[in-house]
Steps between C-alpha positions, in 0.01 A plus 500: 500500500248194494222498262345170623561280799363132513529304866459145538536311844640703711416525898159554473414601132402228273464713237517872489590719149567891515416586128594863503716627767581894446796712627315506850315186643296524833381137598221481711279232673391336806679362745725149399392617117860383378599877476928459644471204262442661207796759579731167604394341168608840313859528708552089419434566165698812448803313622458134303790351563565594822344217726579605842170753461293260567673501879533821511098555506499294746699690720324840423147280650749437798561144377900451567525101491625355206368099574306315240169634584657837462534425109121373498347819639520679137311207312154566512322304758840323576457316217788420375391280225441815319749731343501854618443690172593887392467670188494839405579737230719865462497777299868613528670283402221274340540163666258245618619275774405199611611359841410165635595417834529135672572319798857338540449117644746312718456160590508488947399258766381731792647456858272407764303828587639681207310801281465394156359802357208537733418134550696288807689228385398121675778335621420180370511624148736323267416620147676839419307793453504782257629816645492839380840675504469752251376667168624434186365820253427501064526813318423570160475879339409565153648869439273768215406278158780240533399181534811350682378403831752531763533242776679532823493278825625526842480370805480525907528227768584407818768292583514461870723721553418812266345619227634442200409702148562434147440795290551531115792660428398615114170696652521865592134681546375776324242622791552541857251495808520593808202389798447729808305259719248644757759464813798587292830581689632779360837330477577588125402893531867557585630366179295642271494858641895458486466419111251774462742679652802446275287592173429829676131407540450553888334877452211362335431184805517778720258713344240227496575431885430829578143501407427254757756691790631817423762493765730240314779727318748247400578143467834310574673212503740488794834252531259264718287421199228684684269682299474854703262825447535857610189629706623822597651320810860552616630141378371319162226208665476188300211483252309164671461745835295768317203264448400183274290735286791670376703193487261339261482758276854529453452134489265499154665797370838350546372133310360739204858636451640207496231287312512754170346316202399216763249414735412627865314271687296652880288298681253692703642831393335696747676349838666779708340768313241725667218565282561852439799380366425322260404734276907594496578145459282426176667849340834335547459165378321667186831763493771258546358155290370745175895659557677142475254327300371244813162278492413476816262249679354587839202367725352687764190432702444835544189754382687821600837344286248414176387900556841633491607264205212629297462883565892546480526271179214753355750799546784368334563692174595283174374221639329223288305190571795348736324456826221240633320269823505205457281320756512104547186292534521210672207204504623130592843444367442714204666846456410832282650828386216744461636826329406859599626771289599833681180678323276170654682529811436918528105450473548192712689709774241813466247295542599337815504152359699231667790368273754306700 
């Protein structure tokens, strides 16, 4: 789990540092506050040396090209003068990483009419250009008291053709993430419940499911790779017909299985949940992630979702101080993490006080 999280030039934080992050982190703020950012910056982080991420939040904002002004869109202000900049600290195992992140440069002449990054290249231009074509990644770890620093690079680029990775072969992670964007697919859930499955595990998904709709008495996996449910009908129906409520909940519940001792990651955690519902979502998350050991981030812009994460956080038994909101303030290009504790955020709530 992270202790401390420092972000430096990334899409549109210049500077942002989460000092304390508990078990359970709800980021709040305004609109275009930089809140997906900080979960991207978490998920890049979490995987250091694994520079197709970058990309990969790009496609979850519905960004699919990869061009040179693809790579530009993570550097803050797409400035790519300046090195995108991570750092952060765990608890188990006690590491501190630092990630840098830069552009990859190609020398090009652009064709007549051509996109160079977002700029049109003149025809009459002679001198070649510097081109983006890729990121080239650093990544150092200092692990407990030692004071060997570990350093790692890799690579991706472009090369016309296809992408092309270079990965260090002498670096396996201790910590995995996974990120549930806020128009995820559900196109994992079949895996995962079929490893649930094998460790025997399924009874307890189930159980959580049925808090939400009682009529779901099993869950399969059928020889089409189809996830199915039984709903008291005369056939099994697959699981992504019964509604997206139910799908994202066996979505999140599903990660936190399969994240143990990692990182969740859910931007706008509330989407295809009904507010009554939520209520049933929050015990679950608080079940599963205290269960398999899981931090998890989450932003919502929701006052009925910051309810339900307080009031069923205050009936959890054994529970210690593992939960907060953490709202972001935003004022020119500067960026702040104002802490509420759950006891703040309980008067705040009672009170009627607006906190997102």
């Amino acid at each position: 789990m992270y202790r401390k999280i420092k972000i430096e030039n990334f899409r549109g934080i210049n500077l942002l540092e989460f000092k304390e992050p508990k078990q359970f982190n709800l980021i709040v703020g305004e609109n275009n506050s930089c809140k997906t950012t900080v979960l991207e910056s978490i998920f890049i982080l979490t995987g250091p040396t694994n520079p197709y991420l970058p990309l990969t939040t790009n496609v979850f904002r519905g960004f699919h090209l990869t061009t040179d002004y693809s790579w530009s869109l993570i550097f803050n202000r797409l400035n790519t003068q300046l090195p995108l900049k991570l750092y952060g600290e765990v608890i188990k195992p006690g590491e501190k990483r630092y990630l840098t992140i830069k552009p990859l440069k190609e020398k090009a002449i652009p064709k007549p009419g051509e996109i160079s990054g977002h700029f049109v290249g003149e025809s009459s231009g002679t001198a070649p250009i510097d081109r983006i074509n890729g990121l080239s990644y650093e990544y150092s770890i200092k692990k407990g008291s030692s004071k060997e620093t570990l350093k790692f690079s890799s690579y991706i680029k472009w090369t016309g053709k296809e992408l092309q990775r270079n990965l260090p072969e002498d670096y396996e992670d201790s910590l995995k993430g996974i990120f549930i964007n806020a128009n995820y697919g559900f196109s994992d859930n079949t895996r995962r419940f079929n490893n649930i499955q094998i460790k025997k595990q399924e009874g307890k998904i189930l159980k959580i499911l049925q808090k939400i709709e009682p009529d779901i008495h099993d869950l399969s996996v059928g020889s089409d790779d189809i996830l199915y449910c039984d709903v008291g009908f005369n056939e099994l129906v697959p699981v992504n017909i019964v509604g997206e409520g139910i799908n994202r909940l066996l979505s999140i519940i599903l990660a936190i299985y399969e994240a143990s001792n990692g990182i969740l990651l859910i931007d706008e955690v509330e989407n295809g949940f009904h507010y009554s519902s939520l209520p049933f979502l929050w015990e679950a998350i608080f079940e599963s992630a205290r269960e398999f050991n899981v931090q998890v981030f989450a932003t919502t812009h929701s006052f009925e979702n910051i309810k339900a994460y307080s009031s069923i956080y205050d009936k959890l038994e054994g529970k210690k101080d593992n939960m907060g909101l953490f709202r972001i303030e935003k004022q020119k290009d500067k960026h702040e993490l104002v802490t509420i504790t759950h006891e703040m955020l309980k008067t705040t709530l009672e009170n009627d006080l607006e906190v997102r």
